[in-house]
MIKE-161327 format. One record per residue: x negated, y, z negated of N, C-alpha, C in turn. Coordinates in steps of 0.2 Angstrom, whole numbers, plus 5000, padded with zeros to 4 digits. Example, Ala and Ser with C-alpha at 12.3 -4.5 7.8 and 13.67 -1.06 7.14 Angstrom:
2
493449724961493849784961493449844961
493649894965493249954964493650004961
***
This chain:
633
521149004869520848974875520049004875
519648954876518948974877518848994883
518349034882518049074887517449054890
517149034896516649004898516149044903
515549084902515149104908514749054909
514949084916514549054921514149074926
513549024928512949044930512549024936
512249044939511848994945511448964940
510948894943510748864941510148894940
509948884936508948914935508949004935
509749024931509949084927510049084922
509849154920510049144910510849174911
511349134908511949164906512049214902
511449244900511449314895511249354897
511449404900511549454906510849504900
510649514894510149524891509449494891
509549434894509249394894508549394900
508749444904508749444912508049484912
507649444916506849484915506749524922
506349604920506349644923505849624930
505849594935505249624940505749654948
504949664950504849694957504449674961
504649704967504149694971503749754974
503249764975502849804975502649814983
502649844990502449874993501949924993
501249914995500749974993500549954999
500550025004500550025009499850085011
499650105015499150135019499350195019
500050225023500450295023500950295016
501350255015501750265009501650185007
502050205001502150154997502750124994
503150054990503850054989503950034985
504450024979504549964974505349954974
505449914974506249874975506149834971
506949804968507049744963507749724966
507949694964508449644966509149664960
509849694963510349694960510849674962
511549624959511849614960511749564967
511249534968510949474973510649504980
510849574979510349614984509949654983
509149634987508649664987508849774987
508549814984508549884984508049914982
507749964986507449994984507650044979
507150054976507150104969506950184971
507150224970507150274973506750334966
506550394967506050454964506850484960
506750514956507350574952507550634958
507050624963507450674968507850604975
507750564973508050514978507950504983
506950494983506650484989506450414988
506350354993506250304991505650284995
505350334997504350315000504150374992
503650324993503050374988502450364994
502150434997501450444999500950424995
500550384998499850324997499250384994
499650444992499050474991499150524984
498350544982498150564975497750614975
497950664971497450724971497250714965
496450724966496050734959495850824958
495850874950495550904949494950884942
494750944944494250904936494350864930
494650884928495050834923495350764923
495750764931495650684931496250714936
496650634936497050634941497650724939
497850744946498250794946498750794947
498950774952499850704953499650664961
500250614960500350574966500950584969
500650534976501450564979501650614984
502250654983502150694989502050754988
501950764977501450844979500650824978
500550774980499850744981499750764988
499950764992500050754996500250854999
500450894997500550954999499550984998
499150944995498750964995497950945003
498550925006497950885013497450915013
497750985016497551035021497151095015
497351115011496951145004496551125003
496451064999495951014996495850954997
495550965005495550865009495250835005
494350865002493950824997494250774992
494750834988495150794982495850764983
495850764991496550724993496650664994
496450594990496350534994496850504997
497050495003497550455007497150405010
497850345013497450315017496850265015
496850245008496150215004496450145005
497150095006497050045007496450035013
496250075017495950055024495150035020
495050045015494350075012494249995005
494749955007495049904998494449855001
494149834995493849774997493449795001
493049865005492649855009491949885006
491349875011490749905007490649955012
489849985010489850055012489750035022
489450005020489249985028489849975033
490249935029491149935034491249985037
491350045030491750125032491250165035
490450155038490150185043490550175048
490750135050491150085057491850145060
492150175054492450215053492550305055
491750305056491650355059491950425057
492050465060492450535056492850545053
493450485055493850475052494050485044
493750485040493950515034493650565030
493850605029493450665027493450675021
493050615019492750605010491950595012
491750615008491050615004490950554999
490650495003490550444999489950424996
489850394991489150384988489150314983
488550264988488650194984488650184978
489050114978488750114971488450034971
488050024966487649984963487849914964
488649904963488949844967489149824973
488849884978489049894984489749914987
490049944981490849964983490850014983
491150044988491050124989491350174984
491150224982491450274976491450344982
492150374979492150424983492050494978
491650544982491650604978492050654977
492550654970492950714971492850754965
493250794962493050844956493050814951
493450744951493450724941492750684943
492350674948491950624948491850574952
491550514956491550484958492350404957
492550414964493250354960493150304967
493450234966493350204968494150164971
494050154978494750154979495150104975
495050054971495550014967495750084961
495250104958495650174954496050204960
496050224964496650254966497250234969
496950174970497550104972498050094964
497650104960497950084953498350144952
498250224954498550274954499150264955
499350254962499750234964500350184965
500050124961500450064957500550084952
500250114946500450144940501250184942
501050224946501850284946502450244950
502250194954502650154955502950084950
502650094947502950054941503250074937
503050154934503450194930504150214934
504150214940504850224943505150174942
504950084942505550044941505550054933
505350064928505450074923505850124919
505950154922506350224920507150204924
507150154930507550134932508050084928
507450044925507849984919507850014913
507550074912507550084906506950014899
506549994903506049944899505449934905
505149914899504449864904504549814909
504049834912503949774918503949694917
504149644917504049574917503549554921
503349584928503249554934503249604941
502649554944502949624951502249574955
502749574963502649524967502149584972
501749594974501449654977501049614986
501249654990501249624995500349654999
500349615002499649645006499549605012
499349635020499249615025498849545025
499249505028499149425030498549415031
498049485036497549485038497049505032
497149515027496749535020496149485021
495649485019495149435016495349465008
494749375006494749365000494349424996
494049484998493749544994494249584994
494849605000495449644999495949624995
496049554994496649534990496349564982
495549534982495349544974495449614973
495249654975495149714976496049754973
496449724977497249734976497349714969
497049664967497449624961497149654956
496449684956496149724950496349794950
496749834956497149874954497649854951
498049814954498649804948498449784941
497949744940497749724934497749794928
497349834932497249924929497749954927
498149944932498949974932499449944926
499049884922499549864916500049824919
500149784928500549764930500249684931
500849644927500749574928500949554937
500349524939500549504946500749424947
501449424949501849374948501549334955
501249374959500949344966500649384971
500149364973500049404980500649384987
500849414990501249424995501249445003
501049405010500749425016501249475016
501149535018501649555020502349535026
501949515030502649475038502949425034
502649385029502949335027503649375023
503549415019503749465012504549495020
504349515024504949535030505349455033
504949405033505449375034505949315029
505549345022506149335016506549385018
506449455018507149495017507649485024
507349445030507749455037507949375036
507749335034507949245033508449245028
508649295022509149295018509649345021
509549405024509949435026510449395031
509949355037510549325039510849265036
510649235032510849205028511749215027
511549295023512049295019512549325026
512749335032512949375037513449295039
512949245040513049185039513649155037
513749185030514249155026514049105022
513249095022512849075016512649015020
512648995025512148945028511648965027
510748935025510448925023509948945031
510148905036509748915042510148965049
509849015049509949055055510349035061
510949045061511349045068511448945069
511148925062511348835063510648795064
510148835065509548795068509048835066
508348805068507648815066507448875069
507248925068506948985075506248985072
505949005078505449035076505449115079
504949135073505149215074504349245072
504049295076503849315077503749415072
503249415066503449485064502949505065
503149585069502449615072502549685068
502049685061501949725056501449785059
501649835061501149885062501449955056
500949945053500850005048500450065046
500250105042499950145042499250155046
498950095041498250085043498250015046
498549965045498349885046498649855051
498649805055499249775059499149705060
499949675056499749605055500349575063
500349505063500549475067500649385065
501149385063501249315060501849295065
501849215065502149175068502549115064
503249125062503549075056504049045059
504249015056504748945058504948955052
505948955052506348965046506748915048
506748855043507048825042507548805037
507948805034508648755030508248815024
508148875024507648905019506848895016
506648875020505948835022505448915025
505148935024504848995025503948955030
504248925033503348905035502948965040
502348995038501849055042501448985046
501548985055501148935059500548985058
500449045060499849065063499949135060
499149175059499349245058498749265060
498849335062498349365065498349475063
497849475067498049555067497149605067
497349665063496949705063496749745056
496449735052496549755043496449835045
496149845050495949925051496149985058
496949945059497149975064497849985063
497950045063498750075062499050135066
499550165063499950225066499450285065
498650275059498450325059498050325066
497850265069497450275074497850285078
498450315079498850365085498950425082
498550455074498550505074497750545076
497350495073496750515077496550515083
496850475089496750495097497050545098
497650555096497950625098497550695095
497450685086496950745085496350745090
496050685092495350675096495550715102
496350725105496350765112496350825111
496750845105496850905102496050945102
495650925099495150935101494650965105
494950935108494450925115494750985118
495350985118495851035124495651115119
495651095111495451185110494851175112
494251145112493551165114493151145108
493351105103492851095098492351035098
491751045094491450995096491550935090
491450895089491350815083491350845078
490950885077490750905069491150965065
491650915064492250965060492350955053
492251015052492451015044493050985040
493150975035493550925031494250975032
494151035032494751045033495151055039
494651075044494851085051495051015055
494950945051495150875053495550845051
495950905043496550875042497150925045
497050965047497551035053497450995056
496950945061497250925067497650885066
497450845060498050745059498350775057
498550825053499450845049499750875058
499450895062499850915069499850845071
499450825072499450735078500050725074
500150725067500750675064501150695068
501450765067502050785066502350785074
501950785078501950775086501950715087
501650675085502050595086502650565084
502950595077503450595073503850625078
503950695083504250725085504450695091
503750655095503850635101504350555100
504550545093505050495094505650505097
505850575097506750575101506650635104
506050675108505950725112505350675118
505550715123505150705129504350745128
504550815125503850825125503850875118
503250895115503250955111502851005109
503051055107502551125110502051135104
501651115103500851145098500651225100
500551235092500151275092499551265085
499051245085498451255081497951275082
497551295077496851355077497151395083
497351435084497451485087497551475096
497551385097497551355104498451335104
498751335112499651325113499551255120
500051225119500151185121500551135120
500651115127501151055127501151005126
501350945124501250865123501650835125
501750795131502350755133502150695130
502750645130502950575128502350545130
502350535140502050505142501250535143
501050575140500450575137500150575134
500750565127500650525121500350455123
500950415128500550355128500050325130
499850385135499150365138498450355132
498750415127498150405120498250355119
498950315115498750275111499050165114
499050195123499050125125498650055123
498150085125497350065122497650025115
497850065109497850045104498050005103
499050025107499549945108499249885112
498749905117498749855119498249805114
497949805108497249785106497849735102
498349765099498949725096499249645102
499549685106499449635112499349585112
498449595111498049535113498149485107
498249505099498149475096498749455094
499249475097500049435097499749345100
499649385106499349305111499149255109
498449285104498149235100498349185095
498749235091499349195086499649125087
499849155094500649115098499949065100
499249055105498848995103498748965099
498649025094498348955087499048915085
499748935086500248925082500548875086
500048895094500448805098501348835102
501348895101501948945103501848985110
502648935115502448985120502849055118
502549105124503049165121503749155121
504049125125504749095130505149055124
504749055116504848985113505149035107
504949085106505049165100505749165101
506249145095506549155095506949215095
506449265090506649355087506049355086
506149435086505249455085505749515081
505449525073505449565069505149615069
505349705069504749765069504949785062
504249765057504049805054503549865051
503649875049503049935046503550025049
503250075045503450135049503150145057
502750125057502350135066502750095071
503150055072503550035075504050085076
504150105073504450185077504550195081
503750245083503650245088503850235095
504150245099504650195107504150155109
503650175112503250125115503150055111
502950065106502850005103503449955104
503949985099504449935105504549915113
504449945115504449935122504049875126
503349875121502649855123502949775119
503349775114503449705110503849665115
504449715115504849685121504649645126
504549695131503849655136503449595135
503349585129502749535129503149485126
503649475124504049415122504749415123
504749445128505449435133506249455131
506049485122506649485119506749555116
507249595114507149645112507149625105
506749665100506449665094507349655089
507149635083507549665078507449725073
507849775072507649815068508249815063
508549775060509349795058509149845050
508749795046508249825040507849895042
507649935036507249985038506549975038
506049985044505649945044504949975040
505050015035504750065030504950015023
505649995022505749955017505949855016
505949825021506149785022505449735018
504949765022504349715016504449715007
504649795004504449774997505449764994
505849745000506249714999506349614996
505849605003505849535002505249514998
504949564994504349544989504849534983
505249584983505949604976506349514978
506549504982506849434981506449384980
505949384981505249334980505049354970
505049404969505049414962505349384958
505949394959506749384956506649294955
506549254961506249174959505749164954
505049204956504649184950504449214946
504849284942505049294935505549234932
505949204937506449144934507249154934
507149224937507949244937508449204943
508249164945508649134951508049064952
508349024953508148954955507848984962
507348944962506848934971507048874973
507548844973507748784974507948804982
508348834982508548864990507948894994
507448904992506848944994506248924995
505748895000505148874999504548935004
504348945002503748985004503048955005
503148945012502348905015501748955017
501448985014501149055017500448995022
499949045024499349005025498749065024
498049035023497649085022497349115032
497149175031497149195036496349195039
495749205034495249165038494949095035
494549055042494249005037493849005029
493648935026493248975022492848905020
492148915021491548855022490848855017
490548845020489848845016489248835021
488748875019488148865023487748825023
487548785026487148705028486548745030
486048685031485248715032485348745038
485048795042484948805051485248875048
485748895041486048965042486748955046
487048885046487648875049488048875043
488848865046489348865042489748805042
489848775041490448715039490948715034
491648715040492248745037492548695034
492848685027493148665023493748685023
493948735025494548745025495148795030
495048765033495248815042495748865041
495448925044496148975045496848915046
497248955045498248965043498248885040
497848885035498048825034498448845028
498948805027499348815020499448825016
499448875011499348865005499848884999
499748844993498948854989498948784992
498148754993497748704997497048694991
497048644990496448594988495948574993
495548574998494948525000494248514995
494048445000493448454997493048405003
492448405002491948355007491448365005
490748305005490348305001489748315007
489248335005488448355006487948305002
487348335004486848265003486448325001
485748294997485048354999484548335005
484148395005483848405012483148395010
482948375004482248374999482148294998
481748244997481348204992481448214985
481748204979481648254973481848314972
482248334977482748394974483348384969
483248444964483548444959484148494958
484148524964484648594963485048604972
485448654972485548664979486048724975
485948764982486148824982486748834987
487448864984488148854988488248904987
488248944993488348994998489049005002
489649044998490249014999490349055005
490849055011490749125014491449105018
491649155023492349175025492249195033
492449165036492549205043492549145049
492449145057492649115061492049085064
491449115063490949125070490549085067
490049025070489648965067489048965064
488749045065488149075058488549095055
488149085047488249105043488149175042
487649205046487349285047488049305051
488549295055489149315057489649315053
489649275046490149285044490049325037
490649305035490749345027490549325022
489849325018489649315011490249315007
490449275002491049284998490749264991
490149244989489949204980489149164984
489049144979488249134979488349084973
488149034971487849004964487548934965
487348884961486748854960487048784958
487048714959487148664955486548634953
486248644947485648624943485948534941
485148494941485348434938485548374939
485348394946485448354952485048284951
484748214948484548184948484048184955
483348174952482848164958482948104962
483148124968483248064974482748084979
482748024985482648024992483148094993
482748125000483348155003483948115007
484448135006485048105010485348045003
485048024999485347994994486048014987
485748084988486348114983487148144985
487648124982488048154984488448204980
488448254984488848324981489348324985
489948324980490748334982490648424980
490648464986490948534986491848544987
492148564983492848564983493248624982
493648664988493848724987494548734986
494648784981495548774979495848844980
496148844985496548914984497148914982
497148974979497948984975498349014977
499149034975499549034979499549134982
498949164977498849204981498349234985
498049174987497349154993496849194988
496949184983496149174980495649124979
495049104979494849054979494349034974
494348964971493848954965493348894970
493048904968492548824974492048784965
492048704969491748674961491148624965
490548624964490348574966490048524960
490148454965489948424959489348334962
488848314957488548284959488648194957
489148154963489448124961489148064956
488548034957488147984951488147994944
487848064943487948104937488248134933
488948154937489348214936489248274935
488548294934488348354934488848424937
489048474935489548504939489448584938
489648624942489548684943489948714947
490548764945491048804947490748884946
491348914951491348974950492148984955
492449044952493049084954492749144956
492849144962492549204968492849254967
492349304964492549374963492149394967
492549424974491949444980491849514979
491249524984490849594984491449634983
491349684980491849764983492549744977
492349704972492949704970492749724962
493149734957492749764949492749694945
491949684943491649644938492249644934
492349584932492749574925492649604919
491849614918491649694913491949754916
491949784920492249834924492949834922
493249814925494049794920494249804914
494049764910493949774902493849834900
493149864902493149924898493549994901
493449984907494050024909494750004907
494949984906495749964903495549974895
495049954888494549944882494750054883
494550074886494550174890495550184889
495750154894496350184895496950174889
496550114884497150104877496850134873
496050184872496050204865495950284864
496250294876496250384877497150374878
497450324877498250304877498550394875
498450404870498650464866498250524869
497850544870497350604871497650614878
497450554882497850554890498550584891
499050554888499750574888499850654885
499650674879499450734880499250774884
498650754886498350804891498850804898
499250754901499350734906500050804903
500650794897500950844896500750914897
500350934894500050994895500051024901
499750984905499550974912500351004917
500750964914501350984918501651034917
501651074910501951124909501551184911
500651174911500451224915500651224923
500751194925501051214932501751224932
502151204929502751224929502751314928
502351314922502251414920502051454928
501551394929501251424935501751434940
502351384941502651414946503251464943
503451474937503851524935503851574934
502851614936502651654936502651694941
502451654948502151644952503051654956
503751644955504251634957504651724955
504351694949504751764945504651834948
503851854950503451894952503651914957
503651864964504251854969504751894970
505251874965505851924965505751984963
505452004957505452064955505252114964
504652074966504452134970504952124975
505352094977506052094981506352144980
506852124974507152144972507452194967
507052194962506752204956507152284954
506652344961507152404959507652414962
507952374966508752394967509252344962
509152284961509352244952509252264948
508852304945508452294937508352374934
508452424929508452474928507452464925
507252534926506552504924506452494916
506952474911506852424904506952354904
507352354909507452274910506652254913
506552304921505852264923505452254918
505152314914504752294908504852254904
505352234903505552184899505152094900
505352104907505352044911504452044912
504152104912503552104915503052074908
503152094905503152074896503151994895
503751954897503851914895503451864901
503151894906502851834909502251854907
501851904904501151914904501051884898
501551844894501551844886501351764889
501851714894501851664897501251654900
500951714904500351684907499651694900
499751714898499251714892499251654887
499751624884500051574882499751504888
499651534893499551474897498751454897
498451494899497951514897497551484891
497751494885497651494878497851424874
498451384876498751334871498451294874
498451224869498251154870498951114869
499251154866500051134864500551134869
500851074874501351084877501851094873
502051064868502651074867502951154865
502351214862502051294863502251334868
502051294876502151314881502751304884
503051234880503751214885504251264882
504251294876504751314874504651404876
503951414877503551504879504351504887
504251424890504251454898505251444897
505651414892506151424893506551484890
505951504886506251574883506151624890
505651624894505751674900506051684904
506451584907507151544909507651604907
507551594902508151624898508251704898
507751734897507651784898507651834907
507751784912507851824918508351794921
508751774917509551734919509851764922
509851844919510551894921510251904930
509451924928509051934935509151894941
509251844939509451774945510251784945
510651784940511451784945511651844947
511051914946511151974951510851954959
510351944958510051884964510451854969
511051804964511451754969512051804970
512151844964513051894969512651934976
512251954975511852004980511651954985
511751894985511551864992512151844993
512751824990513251814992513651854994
513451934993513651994995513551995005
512751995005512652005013512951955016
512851885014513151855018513751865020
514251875016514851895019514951945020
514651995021514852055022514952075030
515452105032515852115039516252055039
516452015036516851965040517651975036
517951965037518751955038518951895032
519451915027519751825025519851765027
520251785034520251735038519751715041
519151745043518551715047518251665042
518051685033517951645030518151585028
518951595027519451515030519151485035
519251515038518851465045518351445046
517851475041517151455040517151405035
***
């Protein structure tokens, strides 16, 4: 009898066959990568089994140092070369992150394209390099997971992004060697994971509890806070209205609290790079703390004190409440009363927080959902969004209506704007409408493409600049120019104008300020394939000199503990020999693979020293107790 596999439709029946993607989460505080197994979204987890990677990178001279969380044990040592927090910085120019204020304790210096470069010891870097830092290791972790290369990867980004932030995203992934399958709002990205979750709770009905809801995600995260308004329908994903803040998050309830911190030691503004990362590593860990304590006790720079919950809140009400308003707005433009919110979704890690729930509840009548983890539910529902458009699953049961989230027009004479194509409108979206000239004999016009809400041109957002030449000489008001805007499914835009008599025509694909020239790309990536080898060397090297470093540096440790009640004084100098031979070696090789084998021969060599170490602690500990008390134990 033959045997027959079977398959969902729009799957390969050759389980070899089956191409590799993700979804990518690259966040402000941490960051995620999930794929999809066995028909459920999971996150991918580190070789130590942590499943957040910190948003952050240490540079030493020579280049990158690591990422992650020993990127990260460097805050407070080396704030300079510690970059955290750089999505807040994506896509913007120098002028933005004045607005910014102390907030960051980098040293920046323009650059020539208007994109900020920041100064650390390899040099000046740019936050897309370290957005790309951070994509790159998070890719390498789904890779090591599938054991091959990436296919794809869905990479999500706040609904409230403009057209300079998303580009700015996409040219780190570009660096990072990751094909991007899409850009992805992130509230939309939670309410794939939360509209198939209950799906499948369901029992595979396709629509929530039998009917249409509308649901409410109120994304607040590191740095950003989105607010989207959807309607899930029969699997129908439609975004009514989105709103938010690209530059407000749970850090800004770390800097109010450092900002009291402050104040209550006696300090004034002008705090050093290191005395402003003591205060936020305390505001964190106090905020973090004040999620299941009433109050808790500080001590920093040499000043003691208490922090209650309800003083917490006083700090960062203000900031809930700036959210608030911009829920309101949503629920306006989206035509939604609050009475009408079916669910309101809490995503992001800041939601946390109690008040923040409490503050949501309040304004929409209903207590929140959390069932998902509100840290992983986004680069969940980016993983089941992937899994479609790699091709692993039919999108037949799945439509995705995103919307763009500001207008995007063009400047007419007076220095005004005329919108072509209005905030939340759906996308990917085509418009066009046609213009005239303002001259006798004019042959050219100048299209001025820009972004934002306010009716000058000088209020909103410059996005591209270019020229349609060849305009047949007319009367003014005789010629017709069709300007036509297209954006694609990852709110990118290309604008075309064209001269309807003559056809004459003139495009351009908007690569906004603050984001890297397509020369910039090239030769940086042209740099990372032909230092491919020299890199991956050095980066080995690199690892085993810190490993030595901490072998020596541990070894050392015990000797002076231990050393003359374990060790007769031949053994010590044995041991004291084989690290001086190590630290010389370290010093001296260019050859990891010289030093890998230098640091296991010392492994090896203080072995008996280490299970004297563990009988000798295993000794005190039980020492006075009874048989029976350690049965009992």
């Amino acid at each position: 009898m033959a045997l027959l596999q079977i398959s969902e439709p729009g799957q390969s029946p050759q389980p070899h066959q089956r191409r590799h993607a993700v979804g990518i989460d690259l966040g402000t505080t941490n960051s995620l990568v999930a794929t999809v197994r066995s028909g459920m979204a999971e996150v991918l987890a580190d070789e130590q089994g942590r499943d957040l990677l910190p948003s952050v990178v240490h540079y030493v001279a020579e280049g990158v140092s690591c990422v992650g969380y020993e990127a990260a044990e460097h805050n407070v040592a080396d704030p300079l070369n510690t970059l955290a927090s750089v999505k807040r910085l994506m896509g913007r120019g120098v002028a933005d992150i004045k607005t910014f204020g102390s907030q960051l304790p980098y040293e920046f210096a323009d650059d020539k394209g208007g994109m900020p470069k920041i100064k650390t010891a390899a040099g000046l870097v740019s936050p897309i390099q370290v957005s790309t830092e951070i994509l790159r290791k998070l890719a390498g972790r789904a890779e090591i997971a599938f054991d091959s290369e990436l296919d794809g990867a869905v990479i999500t980004v706040p609904a409230y992004f403009d057209e300079a932030q998303r580009q700015a995203t996409k040219d780190a992934a570009t660096l990072a060697g990751i094909k991007v399958l899409r850009l992805l709002n992130e509230p939309t990205a939670a309410a794939i994971a939360y509209g198939l979750d209950e799906a499948q709770k369901d029992g595979g009905a396709k629509e929530t509890k039998g009917q249409d809801r509308t649901v409410a995600i109120y994304d607040l995260g590191g740095g950003t806070f989105d607010i989207s308004i959807l309607r899930l329908s029969k699997g129908v994903f439609e975004v009514l209205a989105t709103g938010g803040d690209s530059a407000l998050g749970g850090d800004d309830f770390d800097h109010a609290i450092a900002d009291w911190l402050r104040q209550q030691i006696g300090m004034d503004d002008d705090l050093n790079p290191i005395e402003q990362r003591i205060l936020l590593e305390t505001a964190k860990s106090a905020k973090e703390e004040l999620t299941d304590s009433a109050e808790v006790a500080l001590e920093v720079l040499d000043w003691q004190g208490i922090l209650t919950r309800e003083l917490m809140h006083s700090l960062i009400d203000g900031l809930i409440a700036k959210t608030m308003r911009a829920c309101k707005k949503s629920l306006r433009d989206a035509g939604v009363a609050q009475d009408q919110i079916d669910d309101v979704i809490l995503v992001g890690g800041s939601t946390r927080t109690p008040r923040v729930g409490e503050k949501v509840a309040e304004l929409f009548g209903t207590q929140p959902l959390c069932s998902l983890d509100p840290d992983q539910v986004v680069a969940m529902g980016a993983a089941l969004q992937a899994e479609v458009l790699v091709g692993n699953k039919s999108g037949d049961d799945m439509l995705l209506l995103d919307v763009i989230p500001l207008s995007l027009g063009i400047e007419t004479m007076g220095g005004l704007i005329e919108k072509i194509i209005h905030r939340n409108t759906t996308i990917p979206v085509a418009k066009a409408q046609e213009f005239t000239t303002f001259k006798d004999g004019q042959t050219a016009m100048a299209i001025h493409v820009l972004q934002g809400e306010r009716e000058l041109a000088s209020d909103c957002r410059s996005l591209a600049r270019f020229e349609l030449r060849g305009i047949p000489p007319m009367v003014a008001g005789a010629a017709k120019i069709r300007v036509s805007y297209q954006v694609d499914a990852d709110g990118l835009l290309s604008v075309t104008a064209r001269e309807l008599t003559s056809n004459v025509e003139s495009r351009i694909e908007v690569k906004p300020s603050y984001g890297l020239g397509e020369e910039e790309i090239t030769n940086m990536l042209q740099d990372s394939f032909s230092h491919a080898r020299d890199d991956m060397q050095a980066r080995a090297l690199r690892e085993q000199q810190v490993e030595a470093d901490r072998m020596i540096e541990d070894l050392l440790a015990a000797i002076y503990k231990d050393g003359e009640a374990l060790l007769d004084a031949e053994e010590r100098q044995c041991l004291k020999v084989a690290i001086q031979e190590l630290r010389e070696l370290r010093e001296s090789t260019t050859e990891h693979r010289l030093l890998a084998r230098q640091i296991e021969s010392v492994a090896k060599a203080s072995e008996e020293f280490a299970a004297r170490r563990m009988d000798a602690s295993i000794k005190t500990a039980l020492a006075g107790q009874t048989l029976d008390e350690i049965e009992k134990g």
